[in-house]
Gaussian input, Z-matrix of N, CA and C with variables (Angstrom, degrees):
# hf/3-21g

backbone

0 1
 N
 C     1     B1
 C     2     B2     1     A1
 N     3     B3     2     A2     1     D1
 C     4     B4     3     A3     2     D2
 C     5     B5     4     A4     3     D3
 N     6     B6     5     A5     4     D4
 C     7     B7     6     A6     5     D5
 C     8     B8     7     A7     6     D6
 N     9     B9     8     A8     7     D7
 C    10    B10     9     A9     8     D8
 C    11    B11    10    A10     9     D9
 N    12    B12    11    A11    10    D10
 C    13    B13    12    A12    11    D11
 C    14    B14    13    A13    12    D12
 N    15    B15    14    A14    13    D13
 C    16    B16    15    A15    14    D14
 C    17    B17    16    A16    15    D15
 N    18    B18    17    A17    16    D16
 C    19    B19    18    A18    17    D17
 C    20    B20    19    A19    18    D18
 N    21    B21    20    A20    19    D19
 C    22    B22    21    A21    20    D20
 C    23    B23    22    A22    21    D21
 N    24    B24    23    A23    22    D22
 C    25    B25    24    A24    23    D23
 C    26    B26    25    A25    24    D24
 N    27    B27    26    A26    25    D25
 C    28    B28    27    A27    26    D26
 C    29    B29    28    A28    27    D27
 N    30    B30    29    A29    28    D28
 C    31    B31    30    A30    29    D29
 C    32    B32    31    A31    30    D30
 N    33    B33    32    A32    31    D31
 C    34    B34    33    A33    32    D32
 C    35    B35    34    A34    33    D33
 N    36    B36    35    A35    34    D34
 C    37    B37    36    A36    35    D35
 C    38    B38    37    A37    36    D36
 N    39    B39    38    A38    37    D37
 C    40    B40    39    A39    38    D38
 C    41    B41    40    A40    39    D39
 N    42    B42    41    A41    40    D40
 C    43    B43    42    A42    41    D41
 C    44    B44    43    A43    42    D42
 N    45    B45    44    A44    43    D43
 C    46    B46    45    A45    44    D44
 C    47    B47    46    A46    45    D45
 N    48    B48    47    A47    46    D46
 C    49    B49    48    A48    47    D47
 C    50    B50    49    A49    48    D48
 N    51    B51    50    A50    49    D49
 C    52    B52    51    A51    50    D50
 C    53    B53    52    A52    51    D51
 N    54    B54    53    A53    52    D52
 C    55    B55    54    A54    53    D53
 C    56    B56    55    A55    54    D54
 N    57    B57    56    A56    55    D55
 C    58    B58    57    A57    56    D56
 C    59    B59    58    A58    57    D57
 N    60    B60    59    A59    58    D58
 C    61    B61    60    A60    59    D59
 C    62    B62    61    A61    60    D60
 N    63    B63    62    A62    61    D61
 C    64    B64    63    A63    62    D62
 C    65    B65    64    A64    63    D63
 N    66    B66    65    A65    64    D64
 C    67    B67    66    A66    65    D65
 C    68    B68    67    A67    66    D66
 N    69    B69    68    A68    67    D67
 C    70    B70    69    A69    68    D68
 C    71    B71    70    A70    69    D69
 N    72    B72    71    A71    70    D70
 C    73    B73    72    A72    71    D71
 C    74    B74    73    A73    72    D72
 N    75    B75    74    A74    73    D73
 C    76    B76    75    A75    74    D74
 C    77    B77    76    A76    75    D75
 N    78    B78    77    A77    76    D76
 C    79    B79    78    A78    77    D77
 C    80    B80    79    A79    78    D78
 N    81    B81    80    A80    79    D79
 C    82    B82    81    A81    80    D80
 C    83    B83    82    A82    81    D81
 N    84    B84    83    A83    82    D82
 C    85    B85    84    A84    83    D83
 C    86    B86    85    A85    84    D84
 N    87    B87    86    A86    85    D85
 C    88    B88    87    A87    86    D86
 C    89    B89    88    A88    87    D87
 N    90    B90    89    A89    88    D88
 C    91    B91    90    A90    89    D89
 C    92    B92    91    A91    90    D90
 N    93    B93    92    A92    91    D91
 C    94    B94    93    A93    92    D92
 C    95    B95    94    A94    93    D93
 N    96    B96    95    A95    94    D94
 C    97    B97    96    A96    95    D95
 C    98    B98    97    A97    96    D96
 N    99    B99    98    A98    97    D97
 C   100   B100    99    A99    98    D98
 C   101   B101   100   A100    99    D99
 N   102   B102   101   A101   100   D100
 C   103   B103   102   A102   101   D101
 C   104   B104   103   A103   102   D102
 N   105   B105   104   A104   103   D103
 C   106   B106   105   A105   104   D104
 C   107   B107   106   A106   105   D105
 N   108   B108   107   A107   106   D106
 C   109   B109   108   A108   107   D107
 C   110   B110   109   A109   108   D108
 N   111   B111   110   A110   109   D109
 C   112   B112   111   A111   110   D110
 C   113   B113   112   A112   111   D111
 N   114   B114   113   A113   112   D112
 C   115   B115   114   A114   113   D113
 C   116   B116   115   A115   114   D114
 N   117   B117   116   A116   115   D115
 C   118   B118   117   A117   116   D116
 C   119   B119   118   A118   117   D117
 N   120   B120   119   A119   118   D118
 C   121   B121   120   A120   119   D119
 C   122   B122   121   A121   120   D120
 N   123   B123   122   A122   121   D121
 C   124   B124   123   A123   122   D122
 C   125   B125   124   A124   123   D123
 N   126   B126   125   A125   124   D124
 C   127   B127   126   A126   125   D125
 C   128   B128   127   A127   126   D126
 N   129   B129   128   A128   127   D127
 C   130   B130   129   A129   128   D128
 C   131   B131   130   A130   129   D129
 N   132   B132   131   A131   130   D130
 C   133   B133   132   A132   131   D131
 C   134   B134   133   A133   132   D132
 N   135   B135   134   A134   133   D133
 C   136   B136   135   A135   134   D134
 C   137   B137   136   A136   135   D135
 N   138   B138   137   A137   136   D136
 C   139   B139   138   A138   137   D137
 C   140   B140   139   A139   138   D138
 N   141   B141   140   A140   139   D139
 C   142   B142   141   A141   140   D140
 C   143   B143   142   A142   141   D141
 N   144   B144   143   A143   142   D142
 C   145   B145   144   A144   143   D143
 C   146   B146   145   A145   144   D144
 N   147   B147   146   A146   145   D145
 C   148   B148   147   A147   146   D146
 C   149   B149   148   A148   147   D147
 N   150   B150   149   A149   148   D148
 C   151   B151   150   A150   149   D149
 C   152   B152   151   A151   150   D150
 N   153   B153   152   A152   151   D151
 C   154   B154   153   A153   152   D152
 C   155   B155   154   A154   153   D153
 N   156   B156   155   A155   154   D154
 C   157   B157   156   A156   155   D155
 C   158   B158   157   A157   156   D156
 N   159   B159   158   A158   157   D157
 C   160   B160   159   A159   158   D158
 C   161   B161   160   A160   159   D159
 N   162   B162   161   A161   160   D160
 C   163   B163   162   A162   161   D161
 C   164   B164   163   A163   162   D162
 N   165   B165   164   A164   163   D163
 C   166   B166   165   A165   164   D164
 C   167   B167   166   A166   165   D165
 N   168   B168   167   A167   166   D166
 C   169   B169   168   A168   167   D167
 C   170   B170   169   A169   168   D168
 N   171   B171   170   A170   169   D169
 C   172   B172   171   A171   170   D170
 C   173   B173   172   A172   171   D171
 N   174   B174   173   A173   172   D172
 C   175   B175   174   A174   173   D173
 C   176   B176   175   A175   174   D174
 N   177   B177   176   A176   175   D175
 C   178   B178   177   A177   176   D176
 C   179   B179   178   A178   177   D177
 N   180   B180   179   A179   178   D178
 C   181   B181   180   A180   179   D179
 C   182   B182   181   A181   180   D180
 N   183   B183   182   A182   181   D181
 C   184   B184   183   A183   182   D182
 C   185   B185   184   A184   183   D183
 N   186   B186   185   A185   184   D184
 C   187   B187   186   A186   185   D185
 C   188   B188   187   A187   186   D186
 N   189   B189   188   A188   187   D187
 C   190   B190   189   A189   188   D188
 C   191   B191   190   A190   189   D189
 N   192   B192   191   A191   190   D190
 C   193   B193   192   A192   191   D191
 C   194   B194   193   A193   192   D192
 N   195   B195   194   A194   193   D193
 C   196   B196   195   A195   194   D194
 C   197   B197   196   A196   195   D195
 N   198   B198   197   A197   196   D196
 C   199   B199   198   A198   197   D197
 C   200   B200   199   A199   198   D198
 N   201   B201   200   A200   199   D199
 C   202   B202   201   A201   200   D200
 C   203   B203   202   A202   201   D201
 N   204   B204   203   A203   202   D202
 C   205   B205   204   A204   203   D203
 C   206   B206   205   A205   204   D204
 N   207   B207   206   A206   205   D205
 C   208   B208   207   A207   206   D206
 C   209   B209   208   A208   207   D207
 N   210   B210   209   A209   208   D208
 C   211   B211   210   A210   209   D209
 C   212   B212   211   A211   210   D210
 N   213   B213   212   A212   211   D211
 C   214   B214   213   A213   212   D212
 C   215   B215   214   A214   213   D213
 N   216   B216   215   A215   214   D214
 C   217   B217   216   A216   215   D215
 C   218   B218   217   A217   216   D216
 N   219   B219   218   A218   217   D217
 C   220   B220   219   A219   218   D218
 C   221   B221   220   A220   219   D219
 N   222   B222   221   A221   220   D220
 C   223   B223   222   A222   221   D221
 C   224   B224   223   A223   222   D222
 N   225   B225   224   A224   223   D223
 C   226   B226   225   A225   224   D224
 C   227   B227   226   A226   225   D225
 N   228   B228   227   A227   226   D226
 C   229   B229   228   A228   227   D227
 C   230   B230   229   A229   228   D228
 N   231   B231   230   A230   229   D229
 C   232   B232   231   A231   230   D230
 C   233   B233   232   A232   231   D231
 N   234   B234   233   A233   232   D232
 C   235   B235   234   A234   233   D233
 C   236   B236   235   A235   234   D234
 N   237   B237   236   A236   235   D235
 C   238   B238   237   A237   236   D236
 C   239   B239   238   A238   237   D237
 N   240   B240   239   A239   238   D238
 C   241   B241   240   A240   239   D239
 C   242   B242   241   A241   240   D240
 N   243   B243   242   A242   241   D241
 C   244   B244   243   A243   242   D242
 C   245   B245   244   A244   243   D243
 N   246   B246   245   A245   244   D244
 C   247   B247   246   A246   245   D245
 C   248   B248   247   A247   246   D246
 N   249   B249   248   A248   247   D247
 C   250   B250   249   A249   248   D248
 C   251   B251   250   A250   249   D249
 N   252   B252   251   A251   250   D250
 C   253   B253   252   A252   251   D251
 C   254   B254   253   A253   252   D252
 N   255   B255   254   A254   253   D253
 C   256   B256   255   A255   254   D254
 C   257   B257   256   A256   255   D255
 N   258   B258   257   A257   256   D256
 C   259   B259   258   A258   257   D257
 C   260   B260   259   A259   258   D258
 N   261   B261   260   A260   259   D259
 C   262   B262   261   A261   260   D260
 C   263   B263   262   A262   261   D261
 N   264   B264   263   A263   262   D262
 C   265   B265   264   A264   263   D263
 C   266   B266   265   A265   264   D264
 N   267   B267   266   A266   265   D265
 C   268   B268   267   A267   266   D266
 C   269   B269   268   A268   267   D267
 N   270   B270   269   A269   268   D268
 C   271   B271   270   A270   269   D269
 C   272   B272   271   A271   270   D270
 N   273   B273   272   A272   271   D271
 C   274   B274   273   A273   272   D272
 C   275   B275   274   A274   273   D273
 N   276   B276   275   A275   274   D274
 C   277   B277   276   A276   275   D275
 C   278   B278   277   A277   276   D276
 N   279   B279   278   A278   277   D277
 C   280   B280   279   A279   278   D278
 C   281   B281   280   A280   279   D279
 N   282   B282   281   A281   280   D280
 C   283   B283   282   A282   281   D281
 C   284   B284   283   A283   282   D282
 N   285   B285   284   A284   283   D283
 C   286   B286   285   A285   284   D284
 C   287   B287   286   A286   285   D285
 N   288   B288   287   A287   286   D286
 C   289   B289   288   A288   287   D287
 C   290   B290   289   A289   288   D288
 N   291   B291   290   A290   289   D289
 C   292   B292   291   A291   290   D290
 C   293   B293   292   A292   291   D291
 N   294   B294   293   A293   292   D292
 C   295   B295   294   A294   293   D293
 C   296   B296   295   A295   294   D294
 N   297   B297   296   A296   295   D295
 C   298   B298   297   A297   296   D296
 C   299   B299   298   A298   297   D297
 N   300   B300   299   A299   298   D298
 C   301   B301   300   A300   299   D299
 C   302   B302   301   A301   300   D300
 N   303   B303   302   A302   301   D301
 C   304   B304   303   A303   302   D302
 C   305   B305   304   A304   303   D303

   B1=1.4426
   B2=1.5288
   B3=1.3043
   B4=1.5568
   B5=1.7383
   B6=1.3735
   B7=1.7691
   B8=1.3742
   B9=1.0737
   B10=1.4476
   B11=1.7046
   B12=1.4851
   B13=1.9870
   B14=1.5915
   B15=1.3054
   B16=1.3414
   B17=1.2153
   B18=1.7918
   B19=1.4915
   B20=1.6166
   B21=1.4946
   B22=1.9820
   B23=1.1753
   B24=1.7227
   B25=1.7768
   B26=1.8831
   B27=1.0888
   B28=1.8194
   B29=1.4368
   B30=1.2482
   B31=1.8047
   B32=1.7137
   B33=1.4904
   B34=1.3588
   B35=1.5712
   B36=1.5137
   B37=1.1762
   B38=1.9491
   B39=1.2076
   B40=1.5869
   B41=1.9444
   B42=1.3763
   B43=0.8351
   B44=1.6239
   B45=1.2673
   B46=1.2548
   B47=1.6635
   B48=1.5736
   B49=1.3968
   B50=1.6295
   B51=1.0633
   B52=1.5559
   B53=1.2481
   B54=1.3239
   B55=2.0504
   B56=1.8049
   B57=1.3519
   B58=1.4713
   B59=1.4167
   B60=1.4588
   B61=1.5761
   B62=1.6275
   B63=1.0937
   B64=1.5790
   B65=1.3845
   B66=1.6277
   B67=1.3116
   B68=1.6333
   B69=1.2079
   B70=1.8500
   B71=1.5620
   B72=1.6255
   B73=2.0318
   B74=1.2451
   B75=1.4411
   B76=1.4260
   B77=1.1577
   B78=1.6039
   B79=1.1602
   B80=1.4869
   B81=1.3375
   B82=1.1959
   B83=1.8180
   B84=1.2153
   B85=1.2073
   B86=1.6639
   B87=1.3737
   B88=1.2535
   B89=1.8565
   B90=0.8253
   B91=1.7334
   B92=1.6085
   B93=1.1363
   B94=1.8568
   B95=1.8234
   B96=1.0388
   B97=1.0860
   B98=1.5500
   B99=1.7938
   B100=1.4779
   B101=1.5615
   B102=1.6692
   B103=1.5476
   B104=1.0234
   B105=1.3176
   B106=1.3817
   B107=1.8155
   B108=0.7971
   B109=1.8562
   B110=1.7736
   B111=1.1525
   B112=1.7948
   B113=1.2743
   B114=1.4251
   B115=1.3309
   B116=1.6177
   B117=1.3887
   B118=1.0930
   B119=1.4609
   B120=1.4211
   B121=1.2265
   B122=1.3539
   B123=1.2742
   B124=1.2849
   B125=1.6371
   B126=1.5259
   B127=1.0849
   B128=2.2323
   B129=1.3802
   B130=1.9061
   B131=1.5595
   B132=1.0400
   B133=1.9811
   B134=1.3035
   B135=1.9028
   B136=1.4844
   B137=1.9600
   B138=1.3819
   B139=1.2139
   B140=1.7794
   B141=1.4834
   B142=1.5104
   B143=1.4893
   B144=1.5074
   B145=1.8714
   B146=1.2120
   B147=1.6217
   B148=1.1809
   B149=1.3193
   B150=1.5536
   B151=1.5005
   B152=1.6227
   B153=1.6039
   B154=1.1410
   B155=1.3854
   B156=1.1883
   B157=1.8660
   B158=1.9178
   B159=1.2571
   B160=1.2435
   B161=1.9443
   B162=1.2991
   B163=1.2665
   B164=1.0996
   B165=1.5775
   B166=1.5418
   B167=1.6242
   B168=1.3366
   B169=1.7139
   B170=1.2545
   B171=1.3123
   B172=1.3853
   B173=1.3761
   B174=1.2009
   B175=1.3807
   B176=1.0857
   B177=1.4024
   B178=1.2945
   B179=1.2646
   B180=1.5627
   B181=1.4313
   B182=1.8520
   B183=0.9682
   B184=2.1093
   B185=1.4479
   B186=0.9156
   B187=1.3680
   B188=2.0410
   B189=1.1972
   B190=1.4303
   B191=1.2886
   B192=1.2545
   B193=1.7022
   B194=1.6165
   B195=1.1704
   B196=1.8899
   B197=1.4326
   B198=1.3376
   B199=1.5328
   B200=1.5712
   B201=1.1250
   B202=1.4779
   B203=1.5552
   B204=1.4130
   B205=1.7623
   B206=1.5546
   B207=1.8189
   B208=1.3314
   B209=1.4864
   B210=1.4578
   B211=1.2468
   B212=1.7611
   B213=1.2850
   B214=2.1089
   B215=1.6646
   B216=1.1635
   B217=1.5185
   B218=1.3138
   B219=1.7115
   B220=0.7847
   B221=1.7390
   B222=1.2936
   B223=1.2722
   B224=1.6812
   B225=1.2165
   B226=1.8874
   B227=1.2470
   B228=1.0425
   B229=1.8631
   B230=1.9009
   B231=1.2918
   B232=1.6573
   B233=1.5035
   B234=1.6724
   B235=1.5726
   B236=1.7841
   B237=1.3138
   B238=1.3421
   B239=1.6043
   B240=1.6842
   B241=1.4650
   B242=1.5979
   B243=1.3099
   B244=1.0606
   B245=1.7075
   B246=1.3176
   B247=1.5273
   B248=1.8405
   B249=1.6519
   B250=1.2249
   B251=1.8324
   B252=1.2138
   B253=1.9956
   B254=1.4044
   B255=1.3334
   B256=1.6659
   B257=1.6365
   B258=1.2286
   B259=1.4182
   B260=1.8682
   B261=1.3174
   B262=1.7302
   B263=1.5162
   B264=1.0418
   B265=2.1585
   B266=1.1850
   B267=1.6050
   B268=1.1687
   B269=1.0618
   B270=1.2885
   B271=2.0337
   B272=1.4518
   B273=1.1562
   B274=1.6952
   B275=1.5938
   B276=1.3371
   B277=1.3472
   B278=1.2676
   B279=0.8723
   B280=1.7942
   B281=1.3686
   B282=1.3718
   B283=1.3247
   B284=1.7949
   B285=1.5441
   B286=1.7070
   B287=1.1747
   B288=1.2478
   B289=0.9928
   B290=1.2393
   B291=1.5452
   B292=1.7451
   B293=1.5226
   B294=1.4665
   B295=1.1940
   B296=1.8388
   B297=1.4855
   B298=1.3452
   B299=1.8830
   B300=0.8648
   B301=1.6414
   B302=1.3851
   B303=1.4853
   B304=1.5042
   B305=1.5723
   A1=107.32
   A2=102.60
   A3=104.36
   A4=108.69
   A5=103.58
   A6=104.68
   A7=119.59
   A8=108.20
   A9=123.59
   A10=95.52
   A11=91.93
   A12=102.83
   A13=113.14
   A14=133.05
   A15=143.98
   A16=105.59
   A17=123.60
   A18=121.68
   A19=118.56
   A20=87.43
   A21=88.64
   A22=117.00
   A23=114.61
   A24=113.09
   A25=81.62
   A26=84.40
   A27=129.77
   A28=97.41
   A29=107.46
   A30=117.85
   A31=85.84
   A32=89.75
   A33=91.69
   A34=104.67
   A35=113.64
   A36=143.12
   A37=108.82
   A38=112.02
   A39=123.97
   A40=104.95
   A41=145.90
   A42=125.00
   A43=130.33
   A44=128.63
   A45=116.56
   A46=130.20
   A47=110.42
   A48=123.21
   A49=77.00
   A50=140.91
   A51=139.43
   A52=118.14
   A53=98.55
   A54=116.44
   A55=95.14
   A56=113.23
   A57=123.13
   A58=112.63
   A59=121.32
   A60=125.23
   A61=112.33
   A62=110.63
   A63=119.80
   A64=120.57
   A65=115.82
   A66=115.41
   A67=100.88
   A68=125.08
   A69=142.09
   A70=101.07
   A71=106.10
   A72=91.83
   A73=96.13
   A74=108.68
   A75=142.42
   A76=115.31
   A77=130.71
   A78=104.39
   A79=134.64
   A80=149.81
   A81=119.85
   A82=74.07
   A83=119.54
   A84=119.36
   A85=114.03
   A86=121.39
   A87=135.52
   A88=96.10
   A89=106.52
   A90=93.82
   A91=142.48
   A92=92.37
   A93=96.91
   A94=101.87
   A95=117.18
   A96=138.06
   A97=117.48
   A98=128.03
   A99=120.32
   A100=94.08
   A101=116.45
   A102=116.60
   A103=149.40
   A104=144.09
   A105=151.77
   A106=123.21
   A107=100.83
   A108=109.79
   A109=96.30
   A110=113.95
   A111=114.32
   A112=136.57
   A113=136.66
   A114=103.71
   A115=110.83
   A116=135.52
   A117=138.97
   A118=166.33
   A119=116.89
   A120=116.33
   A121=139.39
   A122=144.24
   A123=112.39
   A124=126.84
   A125=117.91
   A126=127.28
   A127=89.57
   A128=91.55
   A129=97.62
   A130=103.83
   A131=128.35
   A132=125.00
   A133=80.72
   A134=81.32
   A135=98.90
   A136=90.43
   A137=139.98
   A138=120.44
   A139=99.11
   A140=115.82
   A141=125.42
   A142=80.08
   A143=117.89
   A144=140.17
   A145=84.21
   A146=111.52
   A147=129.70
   A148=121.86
   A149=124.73
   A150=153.05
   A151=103.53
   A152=104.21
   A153=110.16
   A154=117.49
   A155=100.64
   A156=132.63
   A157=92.40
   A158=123.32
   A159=132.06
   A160=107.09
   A161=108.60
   A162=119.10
   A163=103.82
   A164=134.92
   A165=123.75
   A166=97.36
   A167=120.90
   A168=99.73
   A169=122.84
   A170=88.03
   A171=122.60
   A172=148.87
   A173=135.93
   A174=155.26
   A175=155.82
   A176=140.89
   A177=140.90
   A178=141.90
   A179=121.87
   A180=92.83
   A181=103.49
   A182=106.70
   A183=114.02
   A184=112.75
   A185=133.78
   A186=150.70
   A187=82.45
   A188=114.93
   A189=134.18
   A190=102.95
   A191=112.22
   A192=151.56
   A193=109.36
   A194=109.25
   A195=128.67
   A196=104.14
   A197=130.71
   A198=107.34
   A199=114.62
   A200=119.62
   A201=108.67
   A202=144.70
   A203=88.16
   A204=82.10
   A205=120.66
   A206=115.20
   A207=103.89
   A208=136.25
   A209=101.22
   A210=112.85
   A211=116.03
   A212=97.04
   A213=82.87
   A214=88.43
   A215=124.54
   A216=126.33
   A217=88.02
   A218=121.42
   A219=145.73
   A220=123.21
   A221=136.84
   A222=146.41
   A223=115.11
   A224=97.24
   A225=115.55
   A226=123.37
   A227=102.28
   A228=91.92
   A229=98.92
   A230=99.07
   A231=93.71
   A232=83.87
   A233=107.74
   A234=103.64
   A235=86.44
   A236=115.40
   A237=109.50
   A238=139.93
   A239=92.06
   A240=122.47
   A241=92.60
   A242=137.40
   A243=94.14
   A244=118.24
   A245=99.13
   A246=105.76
   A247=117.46
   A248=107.41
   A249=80.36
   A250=91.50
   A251=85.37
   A252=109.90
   A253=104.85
   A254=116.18
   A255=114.30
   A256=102.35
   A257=111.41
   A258=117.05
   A259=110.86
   A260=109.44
   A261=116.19
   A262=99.40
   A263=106.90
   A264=123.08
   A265=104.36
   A266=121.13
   A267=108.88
   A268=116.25
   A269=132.32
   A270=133.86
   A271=93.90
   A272=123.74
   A273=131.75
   A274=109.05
   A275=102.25
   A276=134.59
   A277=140.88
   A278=165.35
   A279=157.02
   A280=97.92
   A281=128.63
   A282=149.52
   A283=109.43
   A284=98.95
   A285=98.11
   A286=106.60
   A287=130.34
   A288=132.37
   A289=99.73
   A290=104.73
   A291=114.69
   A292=94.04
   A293=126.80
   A294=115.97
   A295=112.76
   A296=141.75
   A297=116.28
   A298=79.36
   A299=135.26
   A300=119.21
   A301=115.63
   A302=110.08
   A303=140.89
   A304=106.83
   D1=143.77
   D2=-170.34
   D3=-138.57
   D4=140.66
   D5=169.60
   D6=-103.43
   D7=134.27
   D8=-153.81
   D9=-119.65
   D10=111.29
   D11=178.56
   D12=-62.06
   D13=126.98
   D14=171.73
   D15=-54.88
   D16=-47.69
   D17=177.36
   D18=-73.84
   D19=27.60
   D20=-165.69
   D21=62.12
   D22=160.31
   D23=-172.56
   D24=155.02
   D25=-146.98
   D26=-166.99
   D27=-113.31
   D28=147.75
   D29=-174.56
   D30=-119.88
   D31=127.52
   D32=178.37
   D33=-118.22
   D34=159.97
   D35=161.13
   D36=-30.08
   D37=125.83
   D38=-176.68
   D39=-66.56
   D40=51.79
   D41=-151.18
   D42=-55.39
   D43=140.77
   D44=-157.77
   D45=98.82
   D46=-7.70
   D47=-147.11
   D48=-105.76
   D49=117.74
   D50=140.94
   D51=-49.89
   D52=145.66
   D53=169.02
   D54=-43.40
   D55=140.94
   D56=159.95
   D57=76.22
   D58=12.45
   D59=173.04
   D60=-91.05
   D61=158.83
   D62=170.16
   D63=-131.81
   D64=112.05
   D65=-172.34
   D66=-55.29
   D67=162.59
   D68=-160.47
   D69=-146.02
   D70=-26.15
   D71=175.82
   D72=144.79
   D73=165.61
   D74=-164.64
   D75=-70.95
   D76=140.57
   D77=157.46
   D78=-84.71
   D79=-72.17
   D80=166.06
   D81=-148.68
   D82=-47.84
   D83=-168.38
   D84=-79.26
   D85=-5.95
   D86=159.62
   D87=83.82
   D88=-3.53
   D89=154.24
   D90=-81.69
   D91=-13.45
   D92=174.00
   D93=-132.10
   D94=156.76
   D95=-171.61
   D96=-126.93
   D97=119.84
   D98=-163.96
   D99=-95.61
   D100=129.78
   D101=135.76
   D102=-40.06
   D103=-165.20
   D104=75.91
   D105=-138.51
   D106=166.20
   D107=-165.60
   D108=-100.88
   D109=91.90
   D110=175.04
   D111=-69.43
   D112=144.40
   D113=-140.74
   D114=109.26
   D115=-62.91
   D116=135.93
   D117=-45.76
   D118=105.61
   D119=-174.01
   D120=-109.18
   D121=133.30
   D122=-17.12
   D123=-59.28
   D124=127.18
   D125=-158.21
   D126=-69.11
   D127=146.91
   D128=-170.18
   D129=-108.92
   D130=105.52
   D131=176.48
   D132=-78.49
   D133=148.78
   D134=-173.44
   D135=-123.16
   D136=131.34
   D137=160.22
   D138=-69.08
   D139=175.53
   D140=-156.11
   D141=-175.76
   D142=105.99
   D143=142.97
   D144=-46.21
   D145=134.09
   D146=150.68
   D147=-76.93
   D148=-24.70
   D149=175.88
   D150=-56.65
   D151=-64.25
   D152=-149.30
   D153=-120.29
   D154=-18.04
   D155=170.28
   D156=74.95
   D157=50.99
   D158=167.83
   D159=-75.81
   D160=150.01
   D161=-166.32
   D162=-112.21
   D163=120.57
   D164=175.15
   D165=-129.82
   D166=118.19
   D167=155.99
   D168=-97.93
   D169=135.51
   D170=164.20
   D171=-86.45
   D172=-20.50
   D173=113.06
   D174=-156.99
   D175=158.61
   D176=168.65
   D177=-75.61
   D178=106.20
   D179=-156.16
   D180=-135.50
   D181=148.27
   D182=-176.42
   D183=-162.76
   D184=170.72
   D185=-118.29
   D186=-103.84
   D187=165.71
   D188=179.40
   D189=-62.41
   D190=-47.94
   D191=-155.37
   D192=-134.55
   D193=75.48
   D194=166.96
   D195=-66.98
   D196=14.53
   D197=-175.41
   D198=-104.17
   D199=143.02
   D200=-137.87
   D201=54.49
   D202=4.06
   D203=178.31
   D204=-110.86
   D205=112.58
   D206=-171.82
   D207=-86.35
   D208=12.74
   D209=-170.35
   D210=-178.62
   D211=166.83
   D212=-173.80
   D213=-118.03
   D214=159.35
   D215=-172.04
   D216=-140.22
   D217=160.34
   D218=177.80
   D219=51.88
   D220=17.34
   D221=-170.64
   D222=-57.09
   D223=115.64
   D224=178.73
   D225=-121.41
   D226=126.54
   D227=-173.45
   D228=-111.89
   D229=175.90
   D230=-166.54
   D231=-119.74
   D232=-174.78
   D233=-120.39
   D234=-102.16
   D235=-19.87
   D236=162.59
   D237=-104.62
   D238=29.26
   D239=157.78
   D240=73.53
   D241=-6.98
   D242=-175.97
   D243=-113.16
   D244=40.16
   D245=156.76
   D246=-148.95
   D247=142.49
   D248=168.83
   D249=-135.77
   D250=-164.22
   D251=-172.81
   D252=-140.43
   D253=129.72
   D254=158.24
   D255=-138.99
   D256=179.75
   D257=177.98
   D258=-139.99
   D259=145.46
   D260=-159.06
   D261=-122.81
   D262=161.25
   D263=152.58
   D264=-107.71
   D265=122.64
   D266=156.49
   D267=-101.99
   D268=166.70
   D269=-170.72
   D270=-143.91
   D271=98.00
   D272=150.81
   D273=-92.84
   D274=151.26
   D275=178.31
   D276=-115.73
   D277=129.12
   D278=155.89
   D279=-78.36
   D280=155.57
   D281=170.12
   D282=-152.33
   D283=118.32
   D284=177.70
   D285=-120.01
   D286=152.23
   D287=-175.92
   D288=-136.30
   D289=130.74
   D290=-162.71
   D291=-119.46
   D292=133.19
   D293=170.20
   D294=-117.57
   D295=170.60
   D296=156.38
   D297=116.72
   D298=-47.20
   D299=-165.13
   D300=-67.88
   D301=149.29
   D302=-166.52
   D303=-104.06

């Protein structure tokens, strides 16, 4: 992930941002920026200083009902953090187990 200067420049590197994260939104004051690593459940926002690339977490978040669900997709948070939205697959199953046959 990269920031890209409005007055033009060089897009630089998110410092602090790990391999395999996905920025999720702003913070309100536009200096830190929230993660999360997808793929993960409960998926963990990370705040990320844009200054200093400092790491704070901030929360954990998954479905009411995690059963079947391997992951959260699409996660957005709104711009004064205090709501967000993501979207899941869930995969349920039956399993029988028959015993007694010849």
């Amino acid at each position: 992930c990269y920031l890209y200067p409005t007055s033009g420049g060089n897009a630089r590197p998110v410092p602090g941002m790990l391999a395999g994260e996905l920025p999720t939104g702003w913070d309100a004051d536009g200096r830190s920026i929230y993660v999360y690593r997808p793929g993960e459940l409960p998926a963990h926002i990370v705040r990320v200083e844009l200054s200093s690339g400092k790491r704070t977490p901030w929360k954990a978040v998954e479905p009411s009902d995690p059963t079947g669900v391997d992951s959260l997709r699409g996660l957005l948070l709104s711009r004064d953090t205090k709501t967000y939205a993501f979207g899941y697959i869930r995969l349920l199953s039956d399993l029988y187990l028959v015993e007694g046959l010849k």
